[in-house]
DRENDO-1510 file (C-alpha; in Angstrom, 1 decimal, always signed):
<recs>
REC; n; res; u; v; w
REC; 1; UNK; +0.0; +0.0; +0.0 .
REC; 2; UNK; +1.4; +3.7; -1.0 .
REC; 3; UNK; +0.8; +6.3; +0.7 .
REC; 4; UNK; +0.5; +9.7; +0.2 .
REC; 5; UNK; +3.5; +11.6; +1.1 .
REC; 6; UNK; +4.0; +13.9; +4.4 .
REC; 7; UNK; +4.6; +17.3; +2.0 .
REC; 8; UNK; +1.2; +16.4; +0.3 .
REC; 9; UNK; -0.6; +16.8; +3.7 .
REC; 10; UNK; +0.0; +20.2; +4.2 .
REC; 11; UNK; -1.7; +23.1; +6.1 .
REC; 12; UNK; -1.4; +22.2; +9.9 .
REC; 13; UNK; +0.4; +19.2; +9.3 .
REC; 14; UNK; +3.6; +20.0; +11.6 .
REC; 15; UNK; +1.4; +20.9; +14.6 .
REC; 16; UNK; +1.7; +17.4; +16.0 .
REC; 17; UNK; +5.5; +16.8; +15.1 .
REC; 18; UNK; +7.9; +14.5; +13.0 .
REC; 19; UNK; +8.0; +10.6; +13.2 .
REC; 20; UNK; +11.4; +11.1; +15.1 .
REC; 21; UNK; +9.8; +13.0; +17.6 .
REC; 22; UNK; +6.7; +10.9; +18.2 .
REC; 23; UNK; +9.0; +7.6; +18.5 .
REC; 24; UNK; +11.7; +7.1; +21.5 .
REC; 25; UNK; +15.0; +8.3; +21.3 .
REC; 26; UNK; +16.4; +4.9; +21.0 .
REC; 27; UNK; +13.6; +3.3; +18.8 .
REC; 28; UNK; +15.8; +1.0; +16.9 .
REC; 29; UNK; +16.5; -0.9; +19.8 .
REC; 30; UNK; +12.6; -0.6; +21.1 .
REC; 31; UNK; +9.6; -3.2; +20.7 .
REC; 32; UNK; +6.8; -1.1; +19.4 .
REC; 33; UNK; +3.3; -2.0; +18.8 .
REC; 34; UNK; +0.1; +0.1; +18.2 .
REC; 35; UNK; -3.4; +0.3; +16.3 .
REC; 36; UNK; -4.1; +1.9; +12.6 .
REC; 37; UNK; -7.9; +2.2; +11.4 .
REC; 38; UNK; -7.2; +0.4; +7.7 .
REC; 39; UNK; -10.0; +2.1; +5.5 .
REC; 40; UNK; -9.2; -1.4; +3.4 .
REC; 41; UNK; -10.7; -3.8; +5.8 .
REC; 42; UNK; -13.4; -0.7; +7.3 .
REC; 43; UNK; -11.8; -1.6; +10.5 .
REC; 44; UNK; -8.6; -1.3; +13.0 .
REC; 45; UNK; -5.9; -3.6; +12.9 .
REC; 46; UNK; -3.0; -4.1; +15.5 .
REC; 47; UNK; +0.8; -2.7; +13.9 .
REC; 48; UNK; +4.3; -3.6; +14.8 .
REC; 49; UNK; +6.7; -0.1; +14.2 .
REC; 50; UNK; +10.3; -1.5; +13.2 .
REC; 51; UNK; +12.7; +0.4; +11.4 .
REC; 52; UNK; +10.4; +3.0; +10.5 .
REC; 53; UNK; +7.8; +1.2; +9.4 .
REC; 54; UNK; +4.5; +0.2; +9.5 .
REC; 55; UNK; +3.6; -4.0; +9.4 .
REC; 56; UNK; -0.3; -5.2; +10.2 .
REC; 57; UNK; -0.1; -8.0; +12.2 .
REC; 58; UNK; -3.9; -8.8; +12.5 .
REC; 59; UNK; -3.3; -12.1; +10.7 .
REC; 60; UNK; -1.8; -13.5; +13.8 .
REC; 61; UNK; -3.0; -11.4; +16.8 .
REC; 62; UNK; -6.7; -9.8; +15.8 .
REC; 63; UNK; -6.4; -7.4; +18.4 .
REC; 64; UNK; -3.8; -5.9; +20.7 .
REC; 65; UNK; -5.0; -7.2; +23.6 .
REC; 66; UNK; -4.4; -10.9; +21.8 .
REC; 67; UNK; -1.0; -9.7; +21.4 .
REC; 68; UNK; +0.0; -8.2; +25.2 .
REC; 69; UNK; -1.4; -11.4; +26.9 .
REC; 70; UNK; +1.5; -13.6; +25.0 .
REC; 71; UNK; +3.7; -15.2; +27.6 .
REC; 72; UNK; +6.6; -12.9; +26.4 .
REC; 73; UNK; +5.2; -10.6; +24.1 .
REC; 74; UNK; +8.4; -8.5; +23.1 .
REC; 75; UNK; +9.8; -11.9; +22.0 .
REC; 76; UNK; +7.1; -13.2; +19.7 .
REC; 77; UNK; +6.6; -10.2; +18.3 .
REC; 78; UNK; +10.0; -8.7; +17.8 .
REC; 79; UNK; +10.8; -10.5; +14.3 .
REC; 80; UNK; +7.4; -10.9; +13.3 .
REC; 81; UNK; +6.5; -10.6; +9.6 .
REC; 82; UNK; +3.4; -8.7; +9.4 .
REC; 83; UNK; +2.0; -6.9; +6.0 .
REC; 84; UNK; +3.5; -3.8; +4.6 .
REC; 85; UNK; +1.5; -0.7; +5.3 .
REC; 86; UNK; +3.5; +2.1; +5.1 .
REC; 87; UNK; +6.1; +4.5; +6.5 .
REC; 88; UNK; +5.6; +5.7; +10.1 .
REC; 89; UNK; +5.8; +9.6; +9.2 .
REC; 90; UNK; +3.1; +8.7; +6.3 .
REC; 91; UNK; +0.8; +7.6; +8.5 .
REC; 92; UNK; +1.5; +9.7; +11.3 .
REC; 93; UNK; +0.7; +12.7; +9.0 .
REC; 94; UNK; -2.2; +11.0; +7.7 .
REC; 95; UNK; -3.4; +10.9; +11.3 .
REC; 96; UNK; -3.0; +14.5; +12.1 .
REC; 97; UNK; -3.4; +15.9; +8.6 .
REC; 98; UNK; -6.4; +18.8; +8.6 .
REC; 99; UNK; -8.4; +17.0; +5.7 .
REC; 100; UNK; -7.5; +13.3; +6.7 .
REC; 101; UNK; -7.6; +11.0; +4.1 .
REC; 102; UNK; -9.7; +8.3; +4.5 .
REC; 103; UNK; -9.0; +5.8; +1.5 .
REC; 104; UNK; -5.6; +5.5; +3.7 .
REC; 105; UNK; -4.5; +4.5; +7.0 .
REC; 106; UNK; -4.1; +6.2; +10.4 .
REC; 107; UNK; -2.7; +6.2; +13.8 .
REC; 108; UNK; -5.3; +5.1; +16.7 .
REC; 109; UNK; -5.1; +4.9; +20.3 .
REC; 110; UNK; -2.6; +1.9; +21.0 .
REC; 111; UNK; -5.0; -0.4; +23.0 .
REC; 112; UNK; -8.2; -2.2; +22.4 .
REC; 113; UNK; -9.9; -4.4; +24.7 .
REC; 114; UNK; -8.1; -3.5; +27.7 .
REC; 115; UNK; -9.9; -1.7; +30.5 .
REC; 116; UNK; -8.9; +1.8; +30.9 .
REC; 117; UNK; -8.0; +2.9; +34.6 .
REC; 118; UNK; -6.5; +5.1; +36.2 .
REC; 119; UNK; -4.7; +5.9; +39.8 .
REC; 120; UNK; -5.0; +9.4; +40.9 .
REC; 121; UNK; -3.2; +11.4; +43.9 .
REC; 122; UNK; +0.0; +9.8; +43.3 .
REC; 123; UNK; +2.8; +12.6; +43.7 .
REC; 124; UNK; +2.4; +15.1; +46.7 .
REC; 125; UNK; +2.2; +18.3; +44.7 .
REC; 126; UNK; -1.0; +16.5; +42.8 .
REC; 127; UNK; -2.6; +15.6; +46.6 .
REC; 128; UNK; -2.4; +18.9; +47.8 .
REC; 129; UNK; -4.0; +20.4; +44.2 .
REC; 130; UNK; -7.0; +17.8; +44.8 .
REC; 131; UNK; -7.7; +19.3; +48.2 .
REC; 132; UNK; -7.3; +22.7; +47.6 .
REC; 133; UNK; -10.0; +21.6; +44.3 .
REC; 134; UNK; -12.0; +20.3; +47.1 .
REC; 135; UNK; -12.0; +23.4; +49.2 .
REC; 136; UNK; -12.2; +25.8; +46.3 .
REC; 137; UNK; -14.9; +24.4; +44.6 .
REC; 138; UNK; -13.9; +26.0; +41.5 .
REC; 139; UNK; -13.3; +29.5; +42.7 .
REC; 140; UNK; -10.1; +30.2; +41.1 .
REC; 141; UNK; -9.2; +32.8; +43.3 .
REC; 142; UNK; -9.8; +31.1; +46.4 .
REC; 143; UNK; -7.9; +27.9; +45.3 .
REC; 144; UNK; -4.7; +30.8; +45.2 .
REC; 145; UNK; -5.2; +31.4; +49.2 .
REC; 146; UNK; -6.1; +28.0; +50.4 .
REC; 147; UNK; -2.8; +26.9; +48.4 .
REC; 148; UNK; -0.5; +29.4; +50.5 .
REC; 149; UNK; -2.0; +28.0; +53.7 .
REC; 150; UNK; -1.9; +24.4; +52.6 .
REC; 151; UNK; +1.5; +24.9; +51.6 .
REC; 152; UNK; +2.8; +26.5; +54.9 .
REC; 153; UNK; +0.6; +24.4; +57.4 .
REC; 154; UNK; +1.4; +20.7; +55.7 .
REC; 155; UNK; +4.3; +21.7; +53.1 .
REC; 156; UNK; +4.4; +20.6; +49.2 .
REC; 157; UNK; +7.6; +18.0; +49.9 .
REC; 158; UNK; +5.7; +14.6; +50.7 .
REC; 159; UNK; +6.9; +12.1; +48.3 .
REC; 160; UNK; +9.2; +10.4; +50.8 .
REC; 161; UNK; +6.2; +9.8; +53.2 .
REC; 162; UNK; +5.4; +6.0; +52.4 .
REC; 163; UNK; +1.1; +5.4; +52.2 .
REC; 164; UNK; -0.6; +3.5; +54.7 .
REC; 165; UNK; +2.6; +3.3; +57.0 .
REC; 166; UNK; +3.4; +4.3; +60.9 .
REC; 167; UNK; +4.4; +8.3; +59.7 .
REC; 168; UNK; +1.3; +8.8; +57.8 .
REC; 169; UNK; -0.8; +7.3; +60.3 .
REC; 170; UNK; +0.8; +10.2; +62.6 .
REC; 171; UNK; +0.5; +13.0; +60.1 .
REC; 172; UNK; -3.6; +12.3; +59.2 .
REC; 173; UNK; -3.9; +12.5; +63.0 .
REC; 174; UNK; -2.2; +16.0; +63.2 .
REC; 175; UNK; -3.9; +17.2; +60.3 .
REC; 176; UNK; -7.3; +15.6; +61.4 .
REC; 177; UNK; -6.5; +18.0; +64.9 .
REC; 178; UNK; -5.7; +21.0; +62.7 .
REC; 179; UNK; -9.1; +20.9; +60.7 .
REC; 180; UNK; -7.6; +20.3; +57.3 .
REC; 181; UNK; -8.1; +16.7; +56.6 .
REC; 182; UNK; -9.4; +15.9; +53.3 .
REC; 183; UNK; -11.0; +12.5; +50.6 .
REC; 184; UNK; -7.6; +13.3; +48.7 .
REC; 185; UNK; -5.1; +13.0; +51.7 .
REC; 186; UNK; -6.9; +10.0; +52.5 .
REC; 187; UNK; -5.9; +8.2; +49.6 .
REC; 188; UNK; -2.8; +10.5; +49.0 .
REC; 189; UNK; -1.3; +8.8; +52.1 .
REC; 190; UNK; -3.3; +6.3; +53.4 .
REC; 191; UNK; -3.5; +2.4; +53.1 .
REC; 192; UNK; -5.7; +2.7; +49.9 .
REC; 193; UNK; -4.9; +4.2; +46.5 .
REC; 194; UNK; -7.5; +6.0; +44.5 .
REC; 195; UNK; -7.7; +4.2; +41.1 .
REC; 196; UNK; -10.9; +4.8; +38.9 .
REC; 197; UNK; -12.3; +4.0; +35.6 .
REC; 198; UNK; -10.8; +7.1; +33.2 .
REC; 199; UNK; -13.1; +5.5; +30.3 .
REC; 200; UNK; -15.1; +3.2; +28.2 .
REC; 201; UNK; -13.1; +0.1; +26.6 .
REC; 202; UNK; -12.3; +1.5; +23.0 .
REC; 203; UNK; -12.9; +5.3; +23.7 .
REC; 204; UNK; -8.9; +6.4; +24.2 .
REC; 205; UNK; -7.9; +8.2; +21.4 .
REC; 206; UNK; -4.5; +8.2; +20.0 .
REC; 207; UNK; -1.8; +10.9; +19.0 .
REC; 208; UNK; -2.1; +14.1; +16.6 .
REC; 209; UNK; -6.1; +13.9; +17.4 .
REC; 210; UNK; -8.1; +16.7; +19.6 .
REC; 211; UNK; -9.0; +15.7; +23.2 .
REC; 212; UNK; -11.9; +17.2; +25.4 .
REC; 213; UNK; -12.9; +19.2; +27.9 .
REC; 214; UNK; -16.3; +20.3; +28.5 .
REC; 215; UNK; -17.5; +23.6; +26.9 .
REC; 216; UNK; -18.9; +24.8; +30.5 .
REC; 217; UNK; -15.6; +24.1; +32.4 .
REC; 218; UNK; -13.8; +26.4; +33.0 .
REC; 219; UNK; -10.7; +25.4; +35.4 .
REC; 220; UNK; -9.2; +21.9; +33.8 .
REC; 221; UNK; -5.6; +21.1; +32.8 .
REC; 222; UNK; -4.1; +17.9; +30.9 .
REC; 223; UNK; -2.5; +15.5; +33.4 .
REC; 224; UNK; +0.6; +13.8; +32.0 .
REC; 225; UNK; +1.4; +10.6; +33.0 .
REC; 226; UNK; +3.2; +7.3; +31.7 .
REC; 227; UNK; +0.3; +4.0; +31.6 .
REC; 228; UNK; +1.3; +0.4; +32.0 .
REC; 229; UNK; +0.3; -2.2; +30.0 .
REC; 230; UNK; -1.0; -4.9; +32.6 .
REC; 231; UNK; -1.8; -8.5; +31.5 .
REC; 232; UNK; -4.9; -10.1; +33.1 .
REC; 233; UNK; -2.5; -11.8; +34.9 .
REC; 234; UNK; -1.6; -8.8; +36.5 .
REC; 235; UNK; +2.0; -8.7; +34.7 .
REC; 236; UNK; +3.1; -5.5; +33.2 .
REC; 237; UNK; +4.1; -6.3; +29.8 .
REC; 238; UNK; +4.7; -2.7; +28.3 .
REC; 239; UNK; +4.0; +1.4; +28.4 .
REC; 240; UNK; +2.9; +4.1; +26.6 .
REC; 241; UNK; +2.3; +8.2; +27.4 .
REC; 242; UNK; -0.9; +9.0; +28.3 .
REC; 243; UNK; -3.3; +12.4; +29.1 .
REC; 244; UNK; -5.8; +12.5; +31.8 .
REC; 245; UNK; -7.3; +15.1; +30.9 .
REC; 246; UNK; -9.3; +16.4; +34.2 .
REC; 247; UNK; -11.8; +19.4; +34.8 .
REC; 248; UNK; -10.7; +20.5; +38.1 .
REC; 249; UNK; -13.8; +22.8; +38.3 .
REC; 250; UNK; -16.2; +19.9; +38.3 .
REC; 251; UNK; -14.5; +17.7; +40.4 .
REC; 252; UNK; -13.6; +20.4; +42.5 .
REC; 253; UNK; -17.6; +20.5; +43.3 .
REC; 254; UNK; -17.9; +16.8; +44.3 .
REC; 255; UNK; -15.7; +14.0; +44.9 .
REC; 256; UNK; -18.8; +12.0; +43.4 .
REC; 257; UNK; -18.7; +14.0; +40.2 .
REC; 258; UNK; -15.6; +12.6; +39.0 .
REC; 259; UNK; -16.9; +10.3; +36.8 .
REC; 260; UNK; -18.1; +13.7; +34.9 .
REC; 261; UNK; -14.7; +15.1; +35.4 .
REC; 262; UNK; -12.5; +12.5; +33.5 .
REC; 263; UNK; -15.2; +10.6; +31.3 .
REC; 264; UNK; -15.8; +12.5; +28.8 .
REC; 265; UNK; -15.7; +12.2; +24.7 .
REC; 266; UNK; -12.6; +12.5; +23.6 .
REC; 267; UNK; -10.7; +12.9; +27.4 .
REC; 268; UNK; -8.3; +10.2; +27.6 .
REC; 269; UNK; -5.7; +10.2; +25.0 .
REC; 270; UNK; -2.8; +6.9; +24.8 .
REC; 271; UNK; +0.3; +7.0; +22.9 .
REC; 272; UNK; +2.0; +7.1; +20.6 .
REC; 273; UNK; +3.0; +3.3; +21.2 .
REC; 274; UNK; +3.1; +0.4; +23.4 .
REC; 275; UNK; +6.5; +0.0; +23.9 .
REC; 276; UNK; +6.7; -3.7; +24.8 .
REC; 277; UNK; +9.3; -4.9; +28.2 .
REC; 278; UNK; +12.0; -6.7; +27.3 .
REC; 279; UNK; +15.5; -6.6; +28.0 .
REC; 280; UNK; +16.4; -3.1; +27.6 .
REC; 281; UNK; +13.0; -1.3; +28.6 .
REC; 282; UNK; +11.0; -2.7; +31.9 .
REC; 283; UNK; +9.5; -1.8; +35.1 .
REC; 284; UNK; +12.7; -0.7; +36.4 .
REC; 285; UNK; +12.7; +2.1; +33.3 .
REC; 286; UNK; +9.7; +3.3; +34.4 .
REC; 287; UNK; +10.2; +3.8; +37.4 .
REC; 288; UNK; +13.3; +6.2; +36.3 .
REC; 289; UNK; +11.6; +8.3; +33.6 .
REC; 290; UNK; +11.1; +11.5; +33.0 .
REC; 291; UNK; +7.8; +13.3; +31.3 .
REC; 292; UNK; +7.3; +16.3; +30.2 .
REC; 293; UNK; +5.3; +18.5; +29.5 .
REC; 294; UNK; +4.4; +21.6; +27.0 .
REC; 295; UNK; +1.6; +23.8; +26.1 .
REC; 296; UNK; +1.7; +26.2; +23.6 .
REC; 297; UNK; -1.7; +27.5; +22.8 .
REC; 298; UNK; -3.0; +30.6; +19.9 .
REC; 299; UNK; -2.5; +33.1; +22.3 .
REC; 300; UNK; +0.8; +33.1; +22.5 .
REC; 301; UNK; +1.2; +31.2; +26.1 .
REC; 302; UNK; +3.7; +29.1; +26.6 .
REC; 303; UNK; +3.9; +26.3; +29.5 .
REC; 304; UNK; +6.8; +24.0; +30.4 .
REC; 305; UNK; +7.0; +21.7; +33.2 .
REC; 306; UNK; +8.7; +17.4; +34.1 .
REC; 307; UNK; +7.5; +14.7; +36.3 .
REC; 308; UNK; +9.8; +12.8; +37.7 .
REC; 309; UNK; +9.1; +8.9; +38.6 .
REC; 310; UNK; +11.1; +8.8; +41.4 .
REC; 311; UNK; +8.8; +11.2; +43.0 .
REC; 312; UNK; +5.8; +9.0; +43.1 .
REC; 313; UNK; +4.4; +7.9; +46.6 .
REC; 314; UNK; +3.6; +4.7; +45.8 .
REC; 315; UNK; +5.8; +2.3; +44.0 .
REC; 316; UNK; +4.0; +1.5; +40.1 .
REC; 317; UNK; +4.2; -2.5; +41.1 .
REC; 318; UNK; +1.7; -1.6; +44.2 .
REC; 319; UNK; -0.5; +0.6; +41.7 .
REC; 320; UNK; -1.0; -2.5; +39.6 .
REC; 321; UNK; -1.7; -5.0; +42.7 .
REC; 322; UNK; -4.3; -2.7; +43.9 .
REC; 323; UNK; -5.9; -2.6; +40.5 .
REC; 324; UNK; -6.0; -6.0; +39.3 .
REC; 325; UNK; -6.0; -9.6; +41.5 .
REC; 326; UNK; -7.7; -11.8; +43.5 .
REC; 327; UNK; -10.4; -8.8; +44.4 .
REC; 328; UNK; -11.0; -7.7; +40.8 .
REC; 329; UNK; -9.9; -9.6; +37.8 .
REC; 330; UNK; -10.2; -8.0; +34.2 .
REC; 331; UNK; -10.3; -11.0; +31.3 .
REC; 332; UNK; -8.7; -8.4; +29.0 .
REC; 333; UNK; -6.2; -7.2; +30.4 .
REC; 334; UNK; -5.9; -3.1; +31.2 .
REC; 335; UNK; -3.2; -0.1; +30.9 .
REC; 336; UNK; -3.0; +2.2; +33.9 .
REC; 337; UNK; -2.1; +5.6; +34.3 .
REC; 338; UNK; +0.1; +6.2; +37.1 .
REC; 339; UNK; -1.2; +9.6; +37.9 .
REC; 340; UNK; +0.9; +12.8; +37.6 .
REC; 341; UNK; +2.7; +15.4; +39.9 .
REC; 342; UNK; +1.5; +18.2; +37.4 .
REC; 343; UNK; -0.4; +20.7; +38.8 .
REC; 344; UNK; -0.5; +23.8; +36.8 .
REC; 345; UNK; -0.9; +27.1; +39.1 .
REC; 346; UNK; +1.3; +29.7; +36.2 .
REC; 347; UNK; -1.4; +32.2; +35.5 .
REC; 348; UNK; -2.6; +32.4; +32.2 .
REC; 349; UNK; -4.9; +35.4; +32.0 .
REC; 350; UNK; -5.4; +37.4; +35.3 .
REC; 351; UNK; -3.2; +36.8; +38.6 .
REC; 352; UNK; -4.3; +34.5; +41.0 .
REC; 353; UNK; -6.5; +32.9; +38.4 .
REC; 354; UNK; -4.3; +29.9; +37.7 .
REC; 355; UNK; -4.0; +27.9; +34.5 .
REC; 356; UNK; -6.8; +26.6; +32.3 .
REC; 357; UNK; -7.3; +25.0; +28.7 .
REC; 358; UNK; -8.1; +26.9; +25.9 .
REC; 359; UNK; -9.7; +26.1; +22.3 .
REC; 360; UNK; -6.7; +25.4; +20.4 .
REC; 361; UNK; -4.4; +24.3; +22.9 .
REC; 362; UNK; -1.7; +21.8; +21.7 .
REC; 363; UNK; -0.2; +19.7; +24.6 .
REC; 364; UNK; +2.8; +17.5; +24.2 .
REC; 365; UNK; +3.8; +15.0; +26.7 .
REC; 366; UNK; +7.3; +13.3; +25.9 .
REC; 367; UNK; +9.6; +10.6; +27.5 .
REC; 368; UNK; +13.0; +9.8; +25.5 .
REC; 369; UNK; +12.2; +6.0; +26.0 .
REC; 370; UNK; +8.6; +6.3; +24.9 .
REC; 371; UNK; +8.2; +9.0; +22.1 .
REC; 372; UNK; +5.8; +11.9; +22.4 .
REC; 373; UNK; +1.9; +12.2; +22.6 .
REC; 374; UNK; +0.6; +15.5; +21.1 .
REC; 375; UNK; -2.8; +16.5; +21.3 .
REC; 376; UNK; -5.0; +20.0; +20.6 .
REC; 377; UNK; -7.8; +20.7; +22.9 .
REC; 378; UNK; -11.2; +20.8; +21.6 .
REC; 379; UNK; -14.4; +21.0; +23.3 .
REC; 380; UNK; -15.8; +17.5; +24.2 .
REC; 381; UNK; -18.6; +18.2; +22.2 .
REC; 382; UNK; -17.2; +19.1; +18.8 .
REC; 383; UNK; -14.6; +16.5; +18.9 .
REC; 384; UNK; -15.2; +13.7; +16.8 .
REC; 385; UNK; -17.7; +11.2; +17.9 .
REC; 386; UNK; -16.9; +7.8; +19.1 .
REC; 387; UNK; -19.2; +5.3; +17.4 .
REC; 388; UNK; -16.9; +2.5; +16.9 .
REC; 389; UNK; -17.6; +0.2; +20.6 .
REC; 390; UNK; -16.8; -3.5; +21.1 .
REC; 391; UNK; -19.6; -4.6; +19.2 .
REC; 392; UNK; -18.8; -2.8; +16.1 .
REC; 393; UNK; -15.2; -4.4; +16.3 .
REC; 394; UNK; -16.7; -7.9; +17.4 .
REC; 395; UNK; -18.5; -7.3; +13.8 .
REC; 396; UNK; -15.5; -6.5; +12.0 .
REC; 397; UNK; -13.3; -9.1; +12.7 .
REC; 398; UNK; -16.0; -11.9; +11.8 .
REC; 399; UNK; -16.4; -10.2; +8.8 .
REC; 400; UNK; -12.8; -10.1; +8.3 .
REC; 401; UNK; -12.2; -13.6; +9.3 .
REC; 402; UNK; -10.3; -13.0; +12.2 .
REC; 403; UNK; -12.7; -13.9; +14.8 .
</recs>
């Protein structure tokens, strides 16, 4: 299959990067997998990236979740002869172009059948931006004086404080005494993490696509964070980037609204890749990598800002054995997002007002070892519907023969 070639797709075709930019640093010695939706077959089809480019593999492993539940995935699919699609920077521009053609291939979120979760007060600066949500209720200039009293009564430097144990037992019961205990320091520092449902199985979307916020919020921020690929076994078996996108106003209202914060069309965005573990890229990576973190939006703001792993409060292993085991089993596998220490207070527009999304937005969260997930913010409702659920793949693959 030809296709067309990146200078053909021209307009706002650069918005969402080069191929070398969306792929890790060192992706000749990386395992990469992912999704295309193959106008050819009307359907998507799982994709092994190697060397550039782009080889369907839905002749051996119909879906990606197929694929991640192999004993040792990175080896079975490593040297696996797949058919011929394309280059990586055709269909990459393909994906982002501003008229997309549709008679050719394009990138889509990286997973399929898995479960998508997600674990949420996870770095200390993040906990203390969930309470003062809490508190402020979405009163932006409020949230700026609760912060300097949080900051000064508990102090923003908690990632060495280990959940659940003997020192955070002692510092809930001085902050229970001082008036200031909250839902999020509960599970910021206590026995149980909070880990929700972020969406519907099939609903991620992938790289160079809009993501949403709701057109009435108007406090949110995109929430960088790197998501494991966990087996239904409860082995991790790969990564990829992902954005949590979050509407801090409406969560900020409720604790019991966050379904409506974080589920919304077109709010969780996965990607570029699964890269796969094997022998140069594992757990133990992850737990050492950076993310980062840039905004640029129309009018001319600019945001910059890194996450650091090592600055999580609770280990990624113990994320994944709270989410998936003898208490909750998931057939299917799921990929978790870890959470993220970002917690954007620059102001944008007036002081004291804090950051927020704006139309037009474009967010880009890197990591050398897994590439770079770009994204322009759209209102929920005019991004682009998702109408393609499990039935509607269940369909395509009988029709296809793969099923």
């Amino acid at each position: 299959m030809t296709l067309a070639s990146p200078e053909t797709l021209a307009g706002e075709a650069d918005w969402f990067g080069t191929a070398a930019e969306a792929l890790p640093d060192d992706a000749a010695d990386s395992v990469l997998i992912g999704r295309i939706w193959d106008p050819a077959v009307d359907g998507p089809s799982p994709v092994l990236v190697r060397d550039g480019d782009v080889f369907d593999v839905s002749a051996r492993f119909p879906t990606v979740r197929d694929l991640c539940e192999l004993p040792d995935p990175a080896t079975t699919v490593a040297d696996l002869e797949g058919r011929y699609v394309g280059g990586f920077e055709e269909v990459l521009a393909n994906t982002g172009a501003p008229v997309r053609d549709r008679t050719r291939p394009w990138l889509l979120a990286p997973v399929d059948l898995q479960a998508l979760k997600a674990a949420g007060v996870t770095f200390a600066v993040s906990m203390i931006e969930r309470v003062i949500e809490e508190r402020a209720r979405g009163d932006l200039a409020l949230a700026a004086e609760i912060r300097g009293r949080m900051l000064a009564g508990v102090g923003a430097d908690l990632h060495d404080l280990s959940p659940g144990s003997e020192e955070a037992e002692r510092l809930k019961a001085l902050l229970v005494k001082e008036g200031i205990w909250s839902q999020y320091l509960e599970v910021g520092i206590g026995p149980d993490a909070e880990i929700f449902t972020k969406g519907q199985i099939l609903s991620a979307v992938g790289t160079a696509v809009p993501v949403g916020v709701l057109a009435a919020s108007t406090w949110n921020n995109p929430e960088p964070e790197v998501a494991l690929i966990v087996q239904s076994s409860g082995r991790v078996v790969g990564a990829t980037l992902g954005n949590d996108v979050n509407l801090r106003d409406v969560e900020g209202r409720s604790a019991l609204l966050l379904p409506k914060a974080k589920d919304n069309n077109a709010s969780c965005a996965l990607g570029p890749l699964i890269r796969l573990f094997d022998g140069r890229f594992d757990l133990e990576r992850v737990r050492g990598l950076e993310v980062g973190l840039d905004i640029e939006g129309g009018d001319g703001f600019r945001l910059h800002a890194v996450s650091e792993m090592t600055r999580i409060s609770r280990d990624p292993d113990a994320l994944v054995r709270q989410l998936i085991g003898a208490h909750h089993n998931y057939p299917d596998g799921a990929v978790l997002m870890l959470g993220t220490m970002f917690a954007p207070i620059q102001d944008r527009d007036r002081p004291g007002e804090g950051f927020t999304h704006k139309v037009d937005d474009v967010v880009r969260i890197s990591s050398p070892a897994l590439g770079t997930l770009v994204n322009r913010v759209r209102h929920a409702e005019d991004c682009e519907p998702w109408d393609f659920g499990v039935r509607a793949l269940m369909g395509n693959l009988v029709k296809r023969g793969l099923l």
